[in-house]
C-alpha positions in Angstrom: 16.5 19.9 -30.2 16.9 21.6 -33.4 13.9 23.6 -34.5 12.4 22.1 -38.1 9.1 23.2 -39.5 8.3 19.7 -38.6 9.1 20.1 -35.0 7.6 23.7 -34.8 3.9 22.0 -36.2 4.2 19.4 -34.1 4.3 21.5 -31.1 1.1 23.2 -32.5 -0.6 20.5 -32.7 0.3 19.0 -29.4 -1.0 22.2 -27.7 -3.8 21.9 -29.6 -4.4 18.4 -28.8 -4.0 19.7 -25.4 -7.1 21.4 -25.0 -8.8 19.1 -27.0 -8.3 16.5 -23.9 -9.5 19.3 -21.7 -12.5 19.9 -23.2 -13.0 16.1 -23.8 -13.5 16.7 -27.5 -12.8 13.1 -28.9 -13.4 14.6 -32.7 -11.4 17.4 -32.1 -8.7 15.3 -30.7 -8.7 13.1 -33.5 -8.1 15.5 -36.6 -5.0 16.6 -34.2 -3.9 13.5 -34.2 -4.3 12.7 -38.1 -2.8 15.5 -38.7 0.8 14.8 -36.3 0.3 11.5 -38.7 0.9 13.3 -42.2 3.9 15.1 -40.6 5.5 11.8 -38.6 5.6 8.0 -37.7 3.4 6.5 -35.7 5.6 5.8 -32.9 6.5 9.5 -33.1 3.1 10.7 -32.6 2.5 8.2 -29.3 6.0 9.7 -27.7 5.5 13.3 -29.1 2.0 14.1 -29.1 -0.4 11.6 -27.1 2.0 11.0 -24.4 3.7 14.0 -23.4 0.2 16.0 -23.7 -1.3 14.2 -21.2 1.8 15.1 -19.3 1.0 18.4 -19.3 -2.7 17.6 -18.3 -1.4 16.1 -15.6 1.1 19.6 -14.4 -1.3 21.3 -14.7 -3.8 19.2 -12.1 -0.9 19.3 -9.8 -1.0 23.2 -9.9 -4.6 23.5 -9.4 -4.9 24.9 -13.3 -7.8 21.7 -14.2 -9.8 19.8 -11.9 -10.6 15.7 -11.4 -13.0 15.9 -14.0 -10.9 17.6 -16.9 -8.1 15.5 -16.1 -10.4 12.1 -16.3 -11.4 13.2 -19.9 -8.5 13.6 -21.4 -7.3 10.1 -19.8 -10.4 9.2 -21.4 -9.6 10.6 -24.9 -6.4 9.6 -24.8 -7.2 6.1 -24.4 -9.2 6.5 -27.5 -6.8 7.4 -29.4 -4.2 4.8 -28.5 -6.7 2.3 -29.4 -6.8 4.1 -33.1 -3.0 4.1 -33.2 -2.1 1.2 -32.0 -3.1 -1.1 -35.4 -1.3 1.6 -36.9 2.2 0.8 -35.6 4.4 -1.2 -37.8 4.4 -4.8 -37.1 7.5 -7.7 -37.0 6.7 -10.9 -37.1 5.6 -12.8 -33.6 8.0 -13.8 -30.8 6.3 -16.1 -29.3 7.3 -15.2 -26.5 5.4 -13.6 -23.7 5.7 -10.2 -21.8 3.2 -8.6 -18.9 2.8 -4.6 -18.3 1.7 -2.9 -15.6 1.6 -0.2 -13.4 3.0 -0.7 -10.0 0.7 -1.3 -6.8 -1.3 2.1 -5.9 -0.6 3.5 -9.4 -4.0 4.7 -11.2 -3.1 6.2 -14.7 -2.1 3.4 -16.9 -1.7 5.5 -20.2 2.2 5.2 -19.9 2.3 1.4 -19.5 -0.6 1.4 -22.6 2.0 2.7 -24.6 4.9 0.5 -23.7 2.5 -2.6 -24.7 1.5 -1.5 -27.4 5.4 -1.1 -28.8 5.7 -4.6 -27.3 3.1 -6.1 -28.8 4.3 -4.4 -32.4 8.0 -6.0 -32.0 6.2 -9.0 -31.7 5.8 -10.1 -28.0 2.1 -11.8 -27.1 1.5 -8.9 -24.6 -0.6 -8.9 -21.6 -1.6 -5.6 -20.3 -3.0 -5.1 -16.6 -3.5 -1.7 -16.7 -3.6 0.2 -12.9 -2.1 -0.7 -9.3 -1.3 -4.5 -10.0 -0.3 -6.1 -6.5 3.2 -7.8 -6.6 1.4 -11.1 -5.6 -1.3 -11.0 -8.2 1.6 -10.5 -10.8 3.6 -13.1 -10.0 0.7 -15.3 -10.2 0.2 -14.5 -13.2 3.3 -14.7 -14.4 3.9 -18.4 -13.6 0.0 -19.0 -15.3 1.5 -17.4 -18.4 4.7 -18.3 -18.8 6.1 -14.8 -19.0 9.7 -14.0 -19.7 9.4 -10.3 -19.4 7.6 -8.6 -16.6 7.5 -4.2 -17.4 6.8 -2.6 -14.6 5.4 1.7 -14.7 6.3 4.0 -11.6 5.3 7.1 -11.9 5.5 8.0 -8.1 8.8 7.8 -5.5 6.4 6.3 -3.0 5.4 3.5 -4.7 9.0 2.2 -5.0 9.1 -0.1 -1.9 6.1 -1.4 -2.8 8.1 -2.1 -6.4 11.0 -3.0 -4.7 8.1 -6.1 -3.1 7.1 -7.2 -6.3 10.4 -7.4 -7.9 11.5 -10.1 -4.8 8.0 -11.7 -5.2 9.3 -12.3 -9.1 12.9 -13.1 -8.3 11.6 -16.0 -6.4 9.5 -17.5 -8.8 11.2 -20.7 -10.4 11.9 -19.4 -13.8 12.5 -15.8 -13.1 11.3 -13.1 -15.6 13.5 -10.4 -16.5 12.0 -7.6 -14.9 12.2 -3.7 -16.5 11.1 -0.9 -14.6 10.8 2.5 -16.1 8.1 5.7 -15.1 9.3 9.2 -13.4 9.6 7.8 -10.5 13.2 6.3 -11.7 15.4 9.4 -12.9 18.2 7.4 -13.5 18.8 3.8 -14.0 20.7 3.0 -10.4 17.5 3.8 -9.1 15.8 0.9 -10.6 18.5 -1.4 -10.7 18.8 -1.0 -6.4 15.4 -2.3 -6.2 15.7 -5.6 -8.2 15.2 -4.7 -12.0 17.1 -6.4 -14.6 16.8 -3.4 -16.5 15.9 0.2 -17.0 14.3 1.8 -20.0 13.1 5.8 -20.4 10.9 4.9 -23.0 9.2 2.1 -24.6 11.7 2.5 -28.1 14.3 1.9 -25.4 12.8 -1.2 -23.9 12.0 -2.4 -26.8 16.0 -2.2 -28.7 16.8 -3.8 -24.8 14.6 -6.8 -25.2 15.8 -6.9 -28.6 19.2 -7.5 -27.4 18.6 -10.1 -24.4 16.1 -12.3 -26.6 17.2 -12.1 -30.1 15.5 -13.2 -32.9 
């Protein structure tokens, strides 16, 4: 990526926002955030800021750098300030149509699928979000209750993927079959989602949302 005074103060302020998560300084965390605002979209600010700093929180846990407790308060924080973003998103007119997001079974941080509903529910879509490790059972359930036409599904870890691979037959079955996206780090490239039933693969909830776009039109 090209280097811009707007990409050079956004990666200030993303550090920035970094240890504001650590230190679990909600206020702090805040003014970072109204400050990516002046400089960029909304949307921008969820994939550029919020999202890819907790990312880093989360590197760092795995090296030993934070501990349980830092790494629950800036999940914490961060879920504050999705709440604050997510009226700020621009809006298109409803779908009437319904999708479902969550994380796959034995997944606990839900931040990534918050962010995919939240574009859903922007472009539209009634949006149900289930948040952490959702059995493949429970979710078809639910989708049948519902009605749902799109099922998203968040991996972020390899081993979960049979357990993926489970709920994507459990939904397959179902009478009216959702179309079923999988996306998360657990899938670094689309075959990998594709071999375990998904109907498609999106790196990013601007991605799965122009996808969805195309397969239900307005």
């Amino acid at each position: 990526m090209t280097s811009t005074p707007a990409h050079d103060a956004l990666t200030t302020i993303r550090e920035r926002y970094v240890r504001a998560l650590l230190d679990g300084d909600a206020i702090a965390a805040h003014g970072h955030v109204a400050e990516a605002l002046e400089l960029v979209p909304v949307a921008e600010v969820y994939l550029d800021v919020v999202h890819p700093a907790l990312h880093e929180v989360g590197r760092r846990w795995e090296r030993d750098t934070v501990n349980v407790a830092e790494e629950h308060l800036a999940t914490s924080v961060s879920e504050v300030m999705l709440a604050e973003l997510a009226g700020r998103l621009p809006r298109t007119p409803r779908r009437n149509r319904t999708a479902i997001v969550a994380c796959g079974p034995g997944e606990q941080h839900a931040i990534g699928s918050r962010i995919v509903a939240d574009f859903l529910e922007a472009d539209g879509w009634d949006t149900l979000h289930l948040g952490a490790t959702t059995p493949g059972s429970a979710l078809a359930e639910l989708t049948v209750a519902r009605h749902a036409e799109v099922i998203a599904i968040s991996v972020s870890l390899p081993l979960r993927i049979p357990e993926v691979a489970d709920a994507c037959r459990r939904l397959k079955a179902l009478p009216f079959a959702p179309v079923v996206a999988l996306g998360g780090q657990a899938f670094t490239r689309p075959s990998q989602a594709f071999a375990v039933g998904a109907d498609l693969h999106a790196g990013s909830p601007t991605d799965l949302v122009a996808a969805l776009g195309d397969r239900f039109p307005r």
